[in-house]
MARDRENVEX-365919 format. One record per atom (N, C-alpha, C): residue number from 1; atom name; x, y, z. Coordinates in steps of 0.001 Angstrom, whole numbers, plus 500000, padded with zeros to 6 digits. Layout:
N
NUM, CA, X, Y, Z
...
//
This chain:
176
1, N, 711902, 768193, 669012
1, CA, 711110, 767444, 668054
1, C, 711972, 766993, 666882
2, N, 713039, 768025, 666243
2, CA, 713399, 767542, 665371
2, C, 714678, 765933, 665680
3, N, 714937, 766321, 667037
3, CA, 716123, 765628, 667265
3, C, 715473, 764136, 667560
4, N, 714394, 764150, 668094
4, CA, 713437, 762646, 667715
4, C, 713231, 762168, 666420
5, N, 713116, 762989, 665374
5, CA, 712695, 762761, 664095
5, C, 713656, 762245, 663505
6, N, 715139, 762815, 663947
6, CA, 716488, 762774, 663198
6, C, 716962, 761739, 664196
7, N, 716710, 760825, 664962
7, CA, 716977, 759544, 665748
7, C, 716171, 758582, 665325
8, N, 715101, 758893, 665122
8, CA, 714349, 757825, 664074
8, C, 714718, 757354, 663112
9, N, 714582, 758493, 661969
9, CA, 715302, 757987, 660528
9, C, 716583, 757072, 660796
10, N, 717900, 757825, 661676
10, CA, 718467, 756985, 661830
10, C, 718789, 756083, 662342
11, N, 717696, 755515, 662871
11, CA, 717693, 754042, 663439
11, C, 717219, 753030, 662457
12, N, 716245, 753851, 661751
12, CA, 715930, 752963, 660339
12, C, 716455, 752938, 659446
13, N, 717593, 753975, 659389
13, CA, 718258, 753512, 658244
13, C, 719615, 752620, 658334
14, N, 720075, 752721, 659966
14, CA, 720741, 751519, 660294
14, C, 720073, 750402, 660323
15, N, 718728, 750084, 660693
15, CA, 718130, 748831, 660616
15, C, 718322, 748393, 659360
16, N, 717653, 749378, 658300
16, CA, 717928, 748830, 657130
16, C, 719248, 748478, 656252
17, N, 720170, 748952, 656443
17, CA, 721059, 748416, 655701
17, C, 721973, 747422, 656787
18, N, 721516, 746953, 657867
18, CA, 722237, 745907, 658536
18, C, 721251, 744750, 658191
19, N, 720022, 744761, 658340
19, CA, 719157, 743594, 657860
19, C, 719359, 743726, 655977
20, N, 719418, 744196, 655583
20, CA, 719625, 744646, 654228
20, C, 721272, 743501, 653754
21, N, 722074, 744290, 654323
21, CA, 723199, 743402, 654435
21, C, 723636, 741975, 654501
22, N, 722497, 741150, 655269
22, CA, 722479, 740114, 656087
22, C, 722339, 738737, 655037
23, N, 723061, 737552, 655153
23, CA, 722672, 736786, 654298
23, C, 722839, 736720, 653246
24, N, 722475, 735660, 652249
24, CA, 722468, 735590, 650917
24, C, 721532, 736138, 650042
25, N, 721248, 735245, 648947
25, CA, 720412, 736017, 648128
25, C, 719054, 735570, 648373
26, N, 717962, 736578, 647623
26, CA, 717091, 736371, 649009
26, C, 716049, 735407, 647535
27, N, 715863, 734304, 648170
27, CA, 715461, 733429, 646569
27, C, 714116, 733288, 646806
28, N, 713652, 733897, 648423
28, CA, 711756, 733978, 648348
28, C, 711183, 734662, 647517
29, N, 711971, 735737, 646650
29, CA, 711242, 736671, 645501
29, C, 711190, 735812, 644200
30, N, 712048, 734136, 644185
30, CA, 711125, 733614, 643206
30, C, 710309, 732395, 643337
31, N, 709807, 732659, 644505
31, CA, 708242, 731943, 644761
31, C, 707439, 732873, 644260
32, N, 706712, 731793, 643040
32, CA, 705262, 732604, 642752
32, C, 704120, 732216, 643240
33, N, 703712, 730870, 643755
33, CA, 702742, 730385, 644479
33, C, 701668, 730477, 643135
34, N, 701975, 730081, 642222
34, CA, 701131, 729637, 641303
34, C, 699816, 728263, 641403
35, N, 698810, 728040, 640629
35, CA, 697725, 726938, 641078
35, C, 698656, 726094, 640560
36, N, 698734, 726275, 639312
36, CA, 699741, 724924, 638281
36, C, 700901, 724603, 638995
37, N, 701366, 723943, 639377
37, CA, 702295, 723288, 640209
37, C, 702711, 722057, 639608
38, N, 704437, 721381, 639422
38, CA, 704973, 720415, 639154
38, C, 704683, 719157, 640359
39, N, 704339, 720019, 641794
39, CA, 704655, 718991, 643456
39, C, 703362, 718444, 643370
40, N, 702278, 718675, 642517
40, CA, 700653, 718366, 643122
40, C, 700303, 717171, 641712
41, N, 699606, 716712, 642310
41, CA, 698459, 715904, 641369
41, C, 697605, 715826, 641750
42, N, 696411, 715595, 641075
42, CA, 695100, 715031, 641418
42, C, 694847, 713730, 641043
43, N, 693935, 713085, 641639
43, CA, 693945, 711459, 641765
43, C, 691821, 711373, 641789
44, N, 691655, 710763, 641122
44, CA, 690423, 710014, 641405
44, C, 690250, 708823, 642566
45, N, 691275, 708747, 643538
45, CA, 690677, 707961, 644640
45, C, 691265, 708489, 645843
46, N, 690689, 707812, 647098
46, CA, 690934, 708497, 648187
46, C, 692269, 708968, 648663
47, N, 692897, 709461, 649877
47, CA, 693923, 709683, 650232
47, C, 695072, 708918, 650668
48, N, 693756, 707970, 651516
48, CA, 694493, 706597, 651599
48, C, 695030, 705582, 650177
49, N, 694521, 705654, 649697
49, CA, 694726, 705080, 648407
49, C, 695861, 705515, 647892
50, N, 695540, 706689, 647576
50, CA, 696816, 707267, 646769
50, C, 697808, 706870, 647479
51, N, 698075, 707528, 648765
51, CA, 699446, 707124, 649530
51, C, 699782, 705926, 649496
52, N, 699033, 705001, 649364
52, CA, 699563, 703398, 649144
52, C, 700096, 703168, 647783
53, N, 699620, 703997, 646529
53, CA, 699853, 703734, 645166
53, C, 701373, 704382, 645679
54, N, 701677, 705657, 646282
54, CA, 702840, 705917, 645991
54, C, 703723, 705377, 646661
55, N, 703663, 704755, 647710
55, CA, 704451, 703899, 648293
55, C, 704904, 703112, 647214
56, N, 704350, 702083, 646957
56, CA, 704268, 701570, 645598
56, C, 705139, 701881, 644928
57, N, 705241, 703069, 644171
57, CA, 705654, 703939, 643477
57, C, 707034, 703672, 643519
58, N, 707327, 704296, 644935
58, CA, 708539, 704542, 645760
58, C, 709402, 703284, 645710
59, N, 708759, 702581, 646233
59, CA, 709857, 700820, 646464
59, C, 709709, 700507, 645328
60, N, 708852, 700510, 644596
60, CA, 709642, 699792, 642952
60, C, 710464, 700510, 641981
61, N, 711175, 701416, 642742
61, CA, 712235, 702406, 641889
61, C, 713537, 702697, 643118
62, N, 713552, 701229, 643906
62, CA, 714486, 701320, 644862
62, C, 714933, 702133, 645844
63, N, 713547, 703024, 646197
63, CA, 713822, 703959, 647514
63, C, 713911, 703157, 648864
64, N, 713962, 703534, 649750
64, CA, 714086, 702923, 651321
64, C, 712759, 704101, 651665
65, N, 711720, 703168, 652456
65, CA, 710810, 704084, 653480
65, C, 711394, 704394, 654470
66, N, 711615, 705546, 655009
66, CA, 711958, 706248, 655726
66, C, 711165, 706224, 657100
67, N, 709672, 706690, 656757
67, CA, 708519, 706865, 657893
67, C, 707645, 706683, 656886
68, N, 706461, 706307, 657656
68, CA, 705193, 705882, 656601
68, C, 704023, 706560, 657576
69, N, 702962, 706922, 657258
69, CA, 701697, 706889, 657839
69, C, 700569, 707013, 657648
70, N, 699498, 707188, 657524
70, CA, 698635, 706974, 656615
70, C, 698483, 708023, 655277
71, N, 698913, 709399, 655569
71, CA, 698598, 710494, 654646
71, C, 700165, 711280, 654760
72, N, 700859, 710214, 654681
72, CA, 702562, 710825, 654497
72, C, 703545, 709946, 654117
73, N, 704621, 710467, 653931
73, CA, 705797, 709051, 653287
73, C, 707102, 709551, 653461
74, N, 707971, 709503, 653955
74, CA, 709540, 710090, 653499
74, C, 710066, 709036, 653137
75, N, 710864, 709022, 651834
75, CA, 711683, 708122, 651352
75, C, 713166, 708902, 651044
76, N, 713949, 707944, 650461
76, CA, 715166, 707791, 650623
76, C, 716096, 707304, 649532
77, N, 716859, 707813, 648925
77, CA, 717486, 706842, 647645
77, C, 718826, 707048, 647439
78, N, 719617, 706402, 647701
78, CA, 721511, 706685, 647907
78, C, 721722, 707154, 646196
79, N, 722495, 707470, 645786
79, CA, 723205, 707545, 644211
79, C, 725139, 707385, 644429
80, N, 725752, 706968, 643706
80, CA, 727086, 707229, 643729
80, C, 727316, 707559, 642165
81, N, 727362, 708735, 641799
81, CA, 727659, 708939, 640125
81, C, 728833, 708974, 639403
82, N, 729959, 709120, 641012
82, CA, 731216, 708872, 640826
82, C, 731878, 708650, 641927
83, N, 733240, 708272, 641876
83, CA, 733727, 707781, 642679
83, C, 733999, 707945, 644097
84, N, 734206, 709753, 644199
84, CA, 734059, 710255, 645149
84, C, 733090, 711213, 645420
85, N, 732015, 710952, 644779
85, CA, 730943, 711961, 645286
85, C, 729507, 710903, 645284
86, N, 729133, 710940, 646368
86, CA, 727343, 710648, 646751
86, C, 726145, 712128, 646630
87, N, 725256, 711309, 646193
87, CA, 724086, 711723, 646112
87, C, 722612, 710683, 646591
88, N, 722089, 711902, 647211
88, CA, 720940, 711359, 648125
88, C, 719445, 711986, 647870
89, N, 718988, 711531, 647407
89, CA, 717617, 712624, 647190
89, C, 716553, 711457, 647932
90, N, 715852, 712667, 648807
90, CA, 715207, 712634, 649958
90, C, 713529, 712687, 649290
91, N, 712533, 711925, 649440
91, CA, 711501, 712447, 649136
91, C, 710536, 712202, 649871
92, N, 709469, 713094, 649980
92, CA, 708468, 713584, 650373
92, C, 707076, 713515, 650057
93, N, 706357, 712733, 650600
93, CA, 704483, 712743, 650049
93, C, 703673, 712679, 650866
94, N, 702630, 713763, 650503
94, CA, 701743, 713996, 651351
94, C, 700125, 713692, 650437
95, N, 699640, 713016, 651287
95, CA, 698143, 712971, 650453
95, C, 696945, 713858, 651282
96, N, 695865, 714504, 650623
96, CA, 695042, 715111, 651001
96, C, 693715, 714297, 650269
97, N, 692649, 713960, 651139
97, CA, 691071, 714183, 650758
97, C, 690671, 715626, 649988
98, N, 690381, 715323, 648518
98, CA, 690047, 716901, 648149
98, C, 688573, 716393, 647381
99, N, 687534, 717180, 647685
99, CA, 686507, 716915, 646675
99, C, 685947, 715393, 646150
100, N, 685633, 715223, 644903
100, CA, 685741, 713621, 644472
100, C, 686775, 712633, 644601
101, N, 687698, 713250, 645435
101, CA, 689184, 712151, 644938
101, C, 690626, 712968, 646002
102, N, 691429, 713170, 645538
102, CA, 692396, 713855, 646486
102, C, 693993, 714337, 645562
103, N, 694506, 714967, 646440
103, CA, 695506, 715683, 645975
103, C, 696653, 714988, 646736
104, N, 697691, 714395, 645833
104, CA, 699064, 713818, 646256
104, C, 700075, 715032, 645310
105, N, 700612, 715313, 646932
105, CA, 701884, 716501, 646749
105, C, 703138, 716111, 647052
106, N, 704138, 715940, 646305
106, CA, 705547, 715052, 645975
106, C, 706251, 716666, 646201
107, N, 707235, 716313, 646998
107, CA, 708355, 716788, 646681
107, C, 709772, 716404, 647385
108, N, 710984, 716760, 646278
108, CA, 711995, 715847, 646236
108, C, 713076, 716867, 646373
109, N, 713855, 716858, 647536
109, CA, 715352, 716597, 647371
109, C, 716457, 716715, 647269
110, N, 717490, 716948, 646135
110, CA, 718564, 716193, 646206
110, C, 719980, 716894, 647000
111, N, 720438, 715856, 647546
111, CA, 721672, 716571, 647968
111, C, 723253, 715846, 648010
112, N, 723944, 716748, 647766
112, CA, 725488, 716033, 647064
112, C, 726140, 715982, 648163
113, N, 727224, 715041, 648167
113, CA, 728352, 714915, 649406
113, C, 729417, 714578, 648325
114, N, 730841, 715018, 648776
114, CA, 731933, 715085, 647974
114, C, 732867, 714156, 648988
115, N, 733539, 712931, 648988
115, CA, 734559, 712617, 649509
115, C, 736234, 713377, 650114
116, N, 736198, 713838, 651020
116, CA, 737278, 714594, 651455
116, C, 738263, 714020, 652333
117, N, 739437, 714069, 651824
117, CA, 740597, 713289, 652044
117, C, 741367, 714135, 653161
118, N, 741908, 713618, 654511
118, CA, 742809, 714852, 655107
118, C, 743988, 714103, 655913
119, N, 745190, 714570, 655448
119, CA, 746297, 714104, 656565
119, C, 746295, 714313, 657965
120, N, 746505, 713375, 659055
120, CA, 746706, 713500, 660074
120, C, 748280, 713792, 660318
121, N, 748646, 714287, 661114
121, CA, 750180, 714929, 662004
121, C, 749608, 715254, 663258
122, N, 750866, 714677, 663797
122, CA, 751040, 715106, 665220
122, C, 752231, 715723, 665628
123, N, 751886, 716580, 666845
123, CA, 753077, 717976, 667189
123, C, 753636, 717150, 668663
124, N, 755049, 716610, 668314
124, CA, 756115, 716739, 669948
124, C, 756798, 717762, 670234
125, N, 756536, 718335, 671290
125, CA, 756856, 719397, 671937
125, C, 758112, 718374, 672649
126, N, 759221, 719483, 672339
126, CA, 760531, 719107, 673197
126, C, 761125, 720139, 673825
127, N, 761154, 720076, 675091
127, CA, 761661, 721665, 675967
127, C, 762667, 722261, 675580
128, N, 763866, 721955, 675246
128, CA, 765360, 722247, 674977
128, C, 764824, 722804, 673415
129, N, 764573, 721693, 672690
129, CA, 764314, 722099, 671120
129, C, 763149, 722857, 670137
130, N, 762200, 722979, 671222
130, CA, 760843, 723094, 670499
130, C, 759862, 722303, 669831
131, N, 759252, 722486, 668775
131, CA, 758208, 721124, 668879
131, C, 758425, 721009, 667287
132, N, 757674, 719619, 666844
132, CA, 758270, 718819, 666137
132, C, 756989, 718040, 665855
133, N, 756858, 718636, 664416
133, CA, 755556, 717925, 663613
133, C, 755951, 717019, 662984
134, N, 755159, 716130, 663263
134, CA, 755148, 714554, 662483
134, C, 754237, 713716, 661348
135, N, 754170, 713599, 660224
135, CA, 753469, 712907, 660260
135, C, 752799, 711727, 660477
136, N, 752139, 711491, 660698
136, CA, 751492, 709832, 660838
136, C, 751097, 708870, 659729
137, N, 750939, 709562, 658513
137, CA, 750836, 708382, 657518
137, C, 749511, 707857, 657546
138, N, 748377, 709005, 658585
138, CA, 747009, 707659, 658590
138, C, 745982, 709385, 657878
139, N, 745307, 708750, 657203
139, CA, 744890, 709548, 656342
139, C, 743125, 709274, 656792
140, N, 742503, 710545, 657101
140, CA, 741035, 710317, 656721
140, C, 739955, 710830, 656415
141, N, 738642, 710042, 656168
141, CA, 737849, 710507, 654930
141, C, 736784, 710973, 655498
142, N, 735904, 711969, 655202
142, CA, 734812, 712225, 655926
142, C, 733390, 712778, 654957
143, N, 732191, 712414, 653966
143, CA, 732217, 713252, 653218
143, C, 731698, 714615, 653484
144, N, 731364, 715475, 652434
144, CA, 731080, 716873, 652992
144, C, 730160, 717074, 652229
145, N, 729231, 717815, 652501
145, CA, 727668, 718298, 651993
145, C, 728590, 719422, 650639
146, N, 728206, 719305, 649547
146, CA, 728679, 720233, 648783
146, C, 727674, 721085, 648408
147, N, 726140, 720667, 648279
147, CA, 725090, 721091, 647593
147, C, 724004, 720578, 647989
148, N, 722957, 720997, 648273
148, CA, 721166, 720536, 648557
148, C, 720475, 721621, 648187
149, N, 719186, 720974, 647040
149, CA, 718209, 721566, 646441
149, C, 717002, 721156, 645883
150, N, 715983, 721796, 646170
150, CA, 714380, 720806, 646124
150, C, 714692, 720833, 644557
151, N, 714516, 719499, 643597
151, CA, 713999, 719628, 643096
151, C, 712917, 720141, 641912
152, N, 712710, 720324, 640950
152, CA, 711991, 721513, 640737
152, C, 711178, 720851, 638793
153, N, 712424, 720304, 638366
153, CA, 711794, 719589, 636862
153, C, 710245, 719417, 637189
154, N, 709543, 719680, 636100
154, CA, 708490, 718965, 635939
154, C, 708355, 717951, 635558
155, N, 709308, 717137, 634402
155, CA, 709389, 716017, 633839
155, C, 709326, 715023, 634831
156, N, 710301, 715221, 636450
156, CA, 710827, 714179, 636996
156, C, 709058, 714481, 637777
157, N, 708372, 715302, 638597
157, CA, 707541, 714749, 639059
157, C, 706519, 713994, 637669
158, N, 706547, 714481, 636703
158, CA, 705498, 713742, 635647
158, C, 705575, 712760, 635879
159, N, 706827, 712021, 635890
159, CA, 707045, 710442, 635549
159, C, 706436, 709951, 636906
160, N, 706942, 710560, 638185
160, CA, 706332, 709728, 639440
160, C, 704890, 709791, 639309
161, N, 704329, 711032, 638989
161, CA, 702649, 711141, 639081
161, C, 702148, 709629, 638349
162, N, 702763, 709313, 637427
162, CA, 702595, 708648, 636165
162, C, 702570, 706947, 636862
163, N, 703523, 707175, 637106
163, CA, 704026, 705747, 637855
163, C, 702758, 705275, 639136
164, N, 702392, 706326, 639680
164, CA, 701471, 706171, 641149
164, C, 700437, 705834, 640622
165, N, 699908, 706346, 639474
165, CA, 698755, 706322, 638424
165, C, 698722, 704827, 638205
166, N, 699634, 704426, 637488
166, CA, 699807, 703145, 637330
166, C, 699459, 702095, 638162
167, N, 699621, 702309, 639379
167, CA, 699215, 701574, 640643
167, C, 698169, 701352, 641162
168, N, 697322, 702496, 640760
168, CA, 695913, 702792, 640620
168, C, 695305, 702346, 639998
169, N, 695328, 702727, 638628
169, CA, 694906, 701792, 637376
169, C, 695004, 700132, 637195
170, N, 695890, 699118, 638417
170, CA, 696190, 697697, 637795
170, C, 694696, 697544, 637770
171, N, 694361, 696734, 636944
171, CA, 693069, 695848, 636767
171, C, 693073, 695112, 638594
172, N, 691862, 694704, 638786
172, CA, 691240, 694335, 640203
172, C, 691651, 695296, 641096
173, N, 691918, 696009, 640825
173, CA, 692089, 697570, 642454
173, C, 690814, 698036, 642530
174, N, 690617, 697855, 643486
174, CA, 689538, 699148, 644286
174, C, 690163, 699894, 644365
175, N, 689264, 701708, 643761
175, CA, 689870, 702543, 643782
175, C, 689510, 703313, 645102
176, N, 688447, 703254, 645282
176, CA, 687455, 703581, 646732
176, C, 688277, 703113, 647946
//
């Protein structure tokens, strides 16, 4: 009995410090799943609606539609902030029917690529002498993901909520 008991523990305590071990840092402990949310709005008109205001939204601040459909959107927006680094922030909308009106949930994004430069050489192998690196003189570029991360300001969804609003609000819209 005891030697079951004492094979147990230690199987769990190898489980645990190998899953324990594993990975990075574990960043689900700062999800709070709060009501107040920066990704949500509420809208006084339908779902369909909204998603069209944010389309809207979207192309008059120079995104590319990605996919469209009636109660979804992925968009798209290149950045170059410098010479050798791009940025791309990806965004996301989903509309829901809620109650009197509906809930449009945004979320965004961004991710960096760094320009990376690499020499090419090539190796002649010579039997008598051994081999014999060369260079070639042709150089090339590929970029590389340096960084990707949702998003999170409240300011930046304010302004989109704001903007979709706007679309809503022109004089002669049906909001229905």
């Amino acid at each position: 009995m005891h030697k079951i008991l004492l094979a147990v523990i230690l199987v769990t305590t190898v489980t645990t410090v190998t899953v324990g071990g594993c990975g990075g840092p574990r960043v689900y402990r700062q999800e709070t799943f709060e009501a107040e949310s920066p990704f949500k709005a509420d809208l006084n008109v339908s779902a369909q609606k909204a998603c069209e205001a944010a389309q809207l939204a979207l192309l008059s601040q120079g995104y590319r539609l990605e996919s469209t459909e009636p109660y979804s959107i992925k968009a798209r927006k290149d950045f170059q902030p410098e010479t050798e680094l791009n940025a791309v922030i990806e965004f996301s909308v989903v509309c829901k029917d809620y109650l009197a009106g509906s809930i449009l949930f945004a979320n965004a994004v961004q991710t960096s690529y760094e320009l990376k430069k690499s020499r090419q050489s090539t190796s002649i192998s010579v039997p008598t002498a051994g081999s014999l690196s060369l260079p070639l003189g042709k150089t090339t570029e590929s970029l590389v993901k340096i960084s990707g991360e949702t998003i999170s300001d409240k300011a930046f969804y304010a302004r989109f909520f704001a903007l979709v609003q706007s679309f809503i609000d022109q004089p002669g819209k049906s909001n229905k």
